[in-house]
C-alpha positions in Angstrom: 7.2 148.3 -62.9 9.4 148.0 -65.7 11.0 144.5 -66.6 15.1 145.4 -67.8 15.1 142.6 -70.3 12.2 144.7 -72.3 13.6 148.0 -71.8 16.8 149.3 -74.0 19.0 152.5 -74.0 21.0 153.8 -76.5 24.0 156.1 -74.8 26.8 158.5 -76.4 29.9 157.5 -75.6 31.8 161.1 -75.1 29.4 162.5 -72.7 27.3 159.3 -71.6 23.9 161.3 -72.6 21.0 159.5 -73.2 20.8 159.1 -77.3 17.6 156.5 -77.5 15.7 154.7 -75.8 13.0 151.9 -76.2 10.3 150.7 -73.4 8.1 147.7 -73.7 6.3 145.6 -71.4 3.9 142.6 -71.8 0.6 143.4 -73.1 -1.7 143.7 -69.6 -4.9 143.7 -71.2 -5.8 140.1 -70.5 -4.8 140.6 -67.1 -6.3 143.8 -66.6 -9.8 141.5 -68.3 -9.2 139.3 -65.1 -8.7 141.8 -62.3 -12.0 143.4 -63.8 -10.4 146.5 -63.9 -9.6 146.8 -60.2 -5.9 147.0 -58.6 -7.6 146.5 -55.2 -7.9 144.1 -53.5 -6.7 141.2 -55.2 -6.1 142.9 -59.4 -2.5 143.5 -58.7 -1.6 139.8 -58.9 -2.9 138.9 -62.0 -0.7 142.2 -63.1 2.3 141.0 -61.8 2.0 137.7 -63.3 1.7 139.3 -66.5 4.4 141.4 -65.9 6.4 138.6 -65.3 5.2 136.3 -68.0 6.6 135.0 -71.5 4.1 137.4 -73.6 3.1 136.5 -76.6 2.2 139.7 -77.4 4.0 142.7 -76.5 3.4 146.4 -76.5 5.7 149.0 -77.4 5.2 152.0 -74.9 7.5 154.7 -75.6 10.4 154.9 -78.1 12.6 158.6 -78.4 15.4 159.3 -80.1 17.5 163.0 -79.7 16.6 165.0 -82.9 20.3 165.5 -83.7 20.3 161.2 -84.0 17.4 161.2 -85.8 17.6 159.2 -89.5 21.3 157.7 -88.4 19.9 154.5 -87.6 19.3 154.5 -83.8 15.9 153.1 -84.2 17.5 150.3 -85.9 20.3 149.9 -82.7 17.5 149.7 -80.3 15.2 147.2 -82.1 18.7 145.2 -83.1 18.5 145.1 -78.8 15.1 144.6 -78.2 13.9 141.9 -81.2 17.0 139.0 -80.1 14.5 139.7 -76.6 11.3 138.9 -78.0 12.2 136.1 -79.7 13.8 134.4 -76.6 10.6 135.1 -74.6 8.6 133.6 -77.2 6.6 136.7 -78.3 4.6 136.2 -81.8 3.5 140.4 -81.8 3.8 143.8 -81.0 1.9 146.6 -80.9 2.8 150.0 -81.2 1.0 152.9 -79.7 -1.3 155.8 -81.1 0.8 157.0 -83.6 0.0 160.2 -86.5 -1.3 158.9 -89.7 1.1 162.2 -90.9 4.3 161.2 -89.2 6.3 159.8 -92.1 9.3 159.0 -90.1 7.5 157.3 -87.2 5.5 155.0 -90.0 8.5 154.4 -92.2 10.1 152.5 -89.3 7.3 149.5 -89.6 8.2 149.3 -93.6 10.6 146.6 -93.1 8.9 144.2 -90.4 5.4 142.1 -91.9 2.6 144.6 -90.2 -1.1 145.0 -90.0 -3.0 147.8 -89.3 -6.3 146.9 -87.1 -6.8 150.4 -85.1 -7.8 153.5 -86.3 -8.2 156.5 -83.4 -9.9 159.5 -85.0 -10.6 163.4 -83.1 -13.1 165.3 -84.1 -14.1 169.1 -83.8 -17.6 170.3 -83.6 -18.4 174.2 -83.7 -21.8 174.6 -81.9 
């Protein structure tokens, strides 16, 4: 259930080895609000249709990059793909994932693009 247009990949040249990669997909949570949480019978339309859509808003699933690539700009090649995307679909936002509040590299990446955090996921340990 992927859509091509959304997803990107980043491959070496010398070997054809997968370097990056970049998945995204319409936000399915107004759909998902339709279906009522249910696939079955009838839930998997409205999915579709989303899936299908011009998303206004779209979320960013999984993004990896080879360690050995890491901090040579490959995050930059696949959102230099994916943005020109966006912007012909008409999307006004993204949203990323759960990411670590201590991964530096993964929250440097949003420095340069106008962002606002609105989610906060905490875990917490109780000895009893």
């Amino acid at each position: 259930m992927l859509r091509l247009d959304l997803l990107t990949i980043i491959i070496r040249e010398s070997d054809d080895a997968v370097v990056g990669f970049g998945i995204s997909l319409p936000n399915l949570s107004h759909a998902m609000r339709k279906s009522g949480g249910s696939l079955l019978p009838f839930g998997f339309i409205y999915l579709l249709k989303a899936l299908r859509s011009k998303p206004k808003v779209v979320d960013l699933y999984l993004t990896g990059v080879l360690p050995e690539y890491r901090n040579k700009g490959v995050n930059a090649l696949l959102f230099n793909d994916l943005i020109p995307e966006y912007i012909r679909l008409g999307t006004k936002y993204a949203e990323s994932n759960p990411e670590l509040a201590t991964n530096n590299a993964v929250q440097a990446q949003w420095d340069y693009f106008k962002r606002e955090h609105h989610k906060t996921r905490r875990a917490f340990i109780k000895q009893i």
